[in-house]
VEXVO-454049 format. One record per residue (C-alpha): residue number from 0; x, y, z. Coordinates in Angstrom, 2 decimals. Each point is the difference from the previous one (the first is absolute). Layout:
<nodes>
seq / px / py / pz
NUM / X / Y / Z
...
</nodes>
This chain:
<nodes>
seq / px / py / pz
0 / -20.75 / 90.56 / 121.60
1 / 0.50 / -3.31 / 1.26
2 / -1.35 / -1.01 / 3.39
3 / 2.04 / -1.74 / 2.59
4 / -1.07 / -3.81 / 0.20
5 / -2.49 / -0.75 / 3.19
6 / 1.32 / -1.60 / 2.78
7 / -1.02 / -3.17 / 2.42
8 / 3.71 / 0.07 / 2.24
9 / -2.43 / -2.16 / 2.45
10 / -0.24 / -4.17 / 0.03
11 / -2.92 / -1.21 / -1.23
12 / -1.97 / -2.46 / 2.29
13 / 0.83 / -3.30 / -2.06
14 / 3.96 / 1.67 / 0.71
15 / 1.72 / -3.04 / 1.21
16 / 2.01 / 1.16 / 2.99
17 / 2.52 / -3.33 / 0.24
18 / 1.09 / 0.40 / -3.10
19 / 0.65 / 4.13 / 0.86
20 / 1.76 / -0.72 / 2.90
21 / 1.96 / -2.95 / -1.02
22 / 1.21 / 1.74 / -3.80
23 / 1.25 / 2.93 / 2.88
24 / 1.96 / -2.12 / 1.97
25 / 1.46 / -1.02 / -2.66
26 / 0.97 / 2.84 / -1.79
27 / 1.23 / 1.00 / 3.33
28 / 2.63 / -2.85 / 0.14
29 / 1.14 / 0.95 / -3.76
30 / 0.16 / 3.44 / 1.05
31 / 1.96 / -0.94 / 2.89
32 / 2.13 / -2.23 / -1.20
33 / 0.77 / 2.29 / -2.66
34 / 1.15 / 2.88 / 2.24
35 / 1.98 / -2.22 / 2.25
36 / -2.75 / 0.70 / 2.86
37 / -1.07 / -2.53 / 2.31
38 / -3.43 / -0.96 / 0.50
39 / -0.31 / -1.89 / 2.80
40 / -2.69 / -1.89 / 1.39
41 / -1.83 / 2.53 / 2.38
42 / 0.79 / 2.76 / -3.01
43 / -1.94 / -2.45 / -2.47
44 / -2.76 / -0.66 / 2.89
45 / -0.40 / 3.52 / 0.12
46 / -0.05 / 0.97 / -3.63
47 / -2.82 / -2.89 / -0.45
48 / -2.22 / 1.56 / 2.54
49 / 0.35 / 3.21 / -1.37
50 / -1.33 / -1.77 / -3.16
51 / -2.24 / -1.96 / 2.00
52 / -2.92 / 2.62 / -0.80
53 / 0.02 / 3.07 / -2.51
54 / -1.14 / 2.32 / 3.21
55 / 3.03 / 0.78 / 1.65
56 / 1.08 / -1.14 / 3.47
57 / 1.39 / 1.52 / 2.79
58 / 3.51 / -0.94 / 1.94
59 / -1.90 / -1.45 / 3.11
60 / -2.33 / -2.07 / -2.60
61 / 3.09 / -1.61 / -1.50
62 / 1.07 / -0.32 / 3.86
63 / -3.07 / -1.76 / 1.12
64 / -0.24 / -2.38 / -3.43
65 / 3.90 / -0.71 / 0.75
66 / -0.43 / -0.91 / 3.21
67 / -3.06 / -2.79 / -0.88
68 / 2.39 / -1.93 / -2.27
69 / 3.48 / 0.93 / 1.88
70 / -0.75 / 0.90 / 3.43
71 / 1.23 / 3.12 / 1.24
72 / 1.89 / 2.26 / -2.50
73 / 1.77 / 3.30 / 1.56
74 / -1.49 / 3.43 / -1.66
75 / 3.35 / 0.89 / -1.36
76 / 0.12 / -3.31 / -1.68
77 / -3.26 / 0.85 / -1.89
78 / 1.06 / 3.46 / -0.77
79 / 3.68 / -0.66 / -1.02
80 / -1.49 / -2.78 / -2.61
81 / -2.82 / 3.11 / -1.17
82 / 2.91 / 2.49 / -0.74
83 / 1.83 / -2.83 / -1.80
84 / -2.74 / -0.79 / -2.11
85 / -0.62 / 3.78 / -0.13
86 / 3.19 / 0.65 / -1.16
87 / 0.37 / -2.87 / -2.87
88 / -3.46 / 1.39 / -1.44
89 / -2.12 / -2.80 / 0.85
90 / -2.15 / 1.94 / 2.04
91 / -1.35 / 3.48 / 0.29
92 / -1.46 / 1.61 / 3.28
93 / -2.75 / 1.86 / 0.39
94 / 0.84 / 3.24 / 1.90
95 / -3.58 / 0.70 / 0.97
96 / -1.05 / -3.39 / 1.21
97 / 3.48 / -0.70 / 1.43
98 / -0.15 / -3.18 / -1.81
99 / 1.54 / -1.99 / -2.87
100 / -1.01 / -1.80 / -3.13
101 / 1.96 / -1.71 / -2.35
102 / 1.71 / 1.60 / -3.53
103 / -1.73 / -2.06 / -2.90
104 / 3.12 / 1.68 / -2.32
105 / 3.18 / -1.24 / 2.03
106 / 3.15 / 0.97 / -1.67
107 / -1.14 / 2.66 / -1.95
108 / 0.73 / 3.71 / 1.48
109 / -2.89 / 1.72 / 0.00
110 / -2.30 / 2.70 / 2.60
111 / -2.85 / -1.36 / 1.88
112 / -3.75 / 0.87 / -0.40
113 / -2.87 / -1.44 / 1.81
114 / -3.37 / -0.12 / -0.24
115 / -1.49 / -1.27 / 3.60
116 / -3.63 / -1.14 / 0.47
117 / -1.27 / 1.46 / 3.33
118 / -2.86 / -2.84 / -0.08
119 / 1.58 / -3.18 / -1.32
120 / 3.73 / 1.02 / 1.39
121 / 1.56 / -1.16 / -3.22
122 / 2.63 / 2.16 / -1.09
123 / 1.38 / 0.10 / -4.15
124 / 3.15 / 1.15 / -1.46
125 / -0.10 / 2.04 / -3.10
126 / 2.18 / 1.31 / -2.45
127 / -0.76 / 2.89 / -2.23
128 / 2.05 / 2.03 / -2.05
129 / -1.54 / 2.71 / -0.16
130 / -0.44 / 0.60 / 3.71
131 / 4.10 / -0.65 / 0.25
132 / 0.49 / 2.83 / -2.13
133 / -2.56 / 2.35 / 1.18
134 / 1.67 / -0.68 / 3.78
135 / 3.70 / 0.53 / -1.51
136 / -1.39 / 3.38 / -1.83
137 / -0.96 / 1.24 / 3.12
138 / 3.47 / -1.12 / 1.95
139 / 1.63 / 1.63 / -2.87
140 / -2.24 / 3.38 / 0.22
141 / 0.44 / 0.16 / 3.56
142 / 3.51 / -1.24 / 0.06
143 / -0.94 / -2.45 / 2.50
144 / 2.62 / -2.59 / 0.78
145 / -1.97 / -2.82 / 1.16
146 / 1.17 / -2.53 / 2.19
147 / -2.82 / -2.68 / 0.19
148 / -3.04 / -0.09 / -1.46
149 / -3.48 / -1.85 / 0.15
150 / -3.54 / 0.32 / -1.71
151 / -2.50 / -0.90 / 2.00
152 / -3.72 / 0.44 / -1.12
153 / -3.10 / -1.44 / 2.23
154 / -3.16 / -0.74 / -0.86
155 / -2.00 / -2.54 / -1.31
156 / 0.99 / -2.86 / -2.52
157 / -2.45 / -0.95 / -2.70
158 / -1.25 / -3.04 / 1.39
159 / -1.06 / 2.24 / 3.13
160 / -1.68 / 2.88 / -1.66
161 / -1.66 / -2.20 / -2.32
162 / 1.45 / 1.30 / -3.35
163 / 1.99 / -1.44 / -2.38
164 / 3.15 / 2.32 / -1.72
165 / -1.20 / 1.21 / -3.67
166 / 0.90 / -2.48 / -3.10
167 / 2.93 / 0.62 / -1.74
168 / -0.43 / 2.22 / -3.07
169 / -0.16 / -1.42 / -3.21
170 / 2.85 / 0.24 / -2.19
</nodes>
């Protein structure tokens, strides 16, 4: 039987974070421009603070980190550019934090699992196949029509418990 492959979703510490946030904003204008969708300047602003950090940020952080660089910003502004951004896929919230962190797969339909670290903060989107189709069996069993759905899974990351994930199997 073969086993799934281990995986690291997390950055490592040599990640460099310019180039992360920079290769989002751009595939955010592609995206955009793309779609016919307008990213303006506060939307863009927004979307790079989002990226700013792989922990995810709240609506009043994005406020307060607006409002050093642009002065005051209205709430609505910040939220209207979050559901805009939501709603093009290039970011995900966070139900349980009430917070949002950007979509390193823009563009390409697909459901949402986290893994958040409860001691670093860092959250990391995953994508497994077999967890997809274990959640549709049981939709399908239950004949559940779902209407939005997130995976969220807290704990610790393996930089903060210490532990590495196993090698990959040979073969």
């Amino acid at each position: 039987m073969n086993q799934p492959a281990p995986i690291d979703p997390f950055p490592k510490a040599a990640h460099d974070h310019e180039r992360c946030v920079s290769s989002a904003v751009s595939r955010a204008h592609d995206l955009c421009r793309s779609r016919g969708a307008k990213l303006t300047e506060v939307r863009e602003q927004v979307l790079e603070l989002v990226w700013r950090s792989h922990a995810p940020i709240g609506a009043y952080q994005i406020l307060d980190q607006l409002a050093a660089t642009r002065g005051r910003v209205a709430p609505p502004t910040v939220y209207r550019a979050l559901e805009f951004l939501g709603r093009e896929g290039l970011i995900h919230r966070i139900d349980s934090l009430n917070a949002y962190v950007g979509c390193p797969q823009p563009g390409r339909p697909h459901q949402a699992y986290f893994f958040i670290c409860r001691d670093c903060g860092d959250a990391a989107e995953i994508h497994d196949d077999e967890l997809a189709a274990a959640l549709s069996h049981c939709v399908r069993r239950a004949a559940f029509q779902v209407e939005s759905a997130t995976v969220e899974l807290s704990g610790l990351c393996a930089r903060c418990n210490g532990k590495s994930p196993p090698a990959a199997p040979a073969g």
